[in-house]
C-alpha positions in Angstrom: 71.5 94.1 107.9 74.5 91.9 106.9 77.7 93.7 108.3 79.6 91.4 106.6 78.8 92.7 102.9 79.1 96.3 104.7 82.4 95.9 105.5 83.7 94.1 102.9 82.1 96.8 100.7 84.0 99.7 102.8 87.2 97.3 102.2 86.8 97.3 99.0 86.2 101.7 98.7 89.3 101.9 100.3 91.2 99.5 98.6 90.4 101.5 95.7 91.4 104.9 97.0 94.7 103.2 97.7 95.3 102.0 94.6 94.6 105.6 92.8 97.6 107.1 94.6 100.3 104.3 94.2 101.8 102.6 90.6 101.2 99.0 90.5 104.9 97.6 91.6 105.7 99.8 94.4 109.2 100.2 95.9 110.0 99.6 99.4 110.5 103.3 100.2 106.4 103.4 99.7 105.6 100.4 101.7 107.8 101.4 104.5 106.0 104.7 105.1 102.6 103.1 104.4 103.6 100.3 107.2 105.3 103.2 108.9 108.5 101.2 109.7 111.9 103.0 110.0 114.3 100.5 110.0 115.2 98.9 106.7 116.3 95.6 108.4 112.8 94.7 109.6 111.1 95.6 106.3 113.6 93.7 104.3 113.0 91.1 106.5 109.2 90.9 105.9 109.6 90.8 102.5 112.4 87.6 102.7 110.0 85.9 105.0 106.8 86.5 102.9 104.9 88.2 105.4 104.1 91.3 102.8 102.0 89.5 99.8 103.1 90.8 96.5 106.5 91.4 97.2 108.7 90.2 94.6 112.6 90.7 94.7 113.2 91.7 90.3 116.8 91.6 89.2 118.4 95.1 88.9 115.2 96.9 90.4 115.4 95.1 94.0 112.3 94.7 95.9 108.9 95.6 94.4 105.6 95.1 95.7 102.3 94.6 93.8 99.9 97.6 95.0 97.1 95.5 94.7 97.6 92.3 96.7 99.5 94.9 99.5 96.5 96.8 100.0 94.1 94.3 100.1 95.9 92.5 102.8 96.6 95.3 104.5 92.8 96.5 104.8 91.5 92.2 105.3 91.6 89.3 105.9 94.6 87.2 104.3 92.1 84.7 102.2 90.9 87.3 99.9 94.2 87.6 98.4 
């Protein structure tokens, strides 16, 4: 059995049923309760130190994060991003 290919393909399932509840740029607001961080200094922070992948900072919108890239680094390894 190659528990490798298992979990990648569990990663993956969930991954998906991420993606289907959240719009492809997501605002910090989202990421913060997903993270579960209460303090807007340390999630601002993150994102000015590029420790969230996909965050982008878009003039007059502020801070978005691409849903994709979040959730797979949040459910694996760094390299698959």
């Amino acid at each position: 059995m190659n528990f490798e290919l298992i979990a990648k393909e569990i990663i993956e399932k969930r991954v998906d049923q991420e993606i289907e509840k959240h719009s492809l740029l997501m605002k910090v607001s989202e990421v913060k309760e997903i993270l579960d961080i209460h303090d807007d200094g340390q999630i601002y922070k993150m994102l000015n130190n590029d420790q969230i992948p996909g965050g982008k900072k878009i003039p007059g919108l502020g801070w978005r994060v691409n849903r994709d890239k979040f959730f797979i680094w949040l459910y694996s390894d760094s390299d698959l991003i």
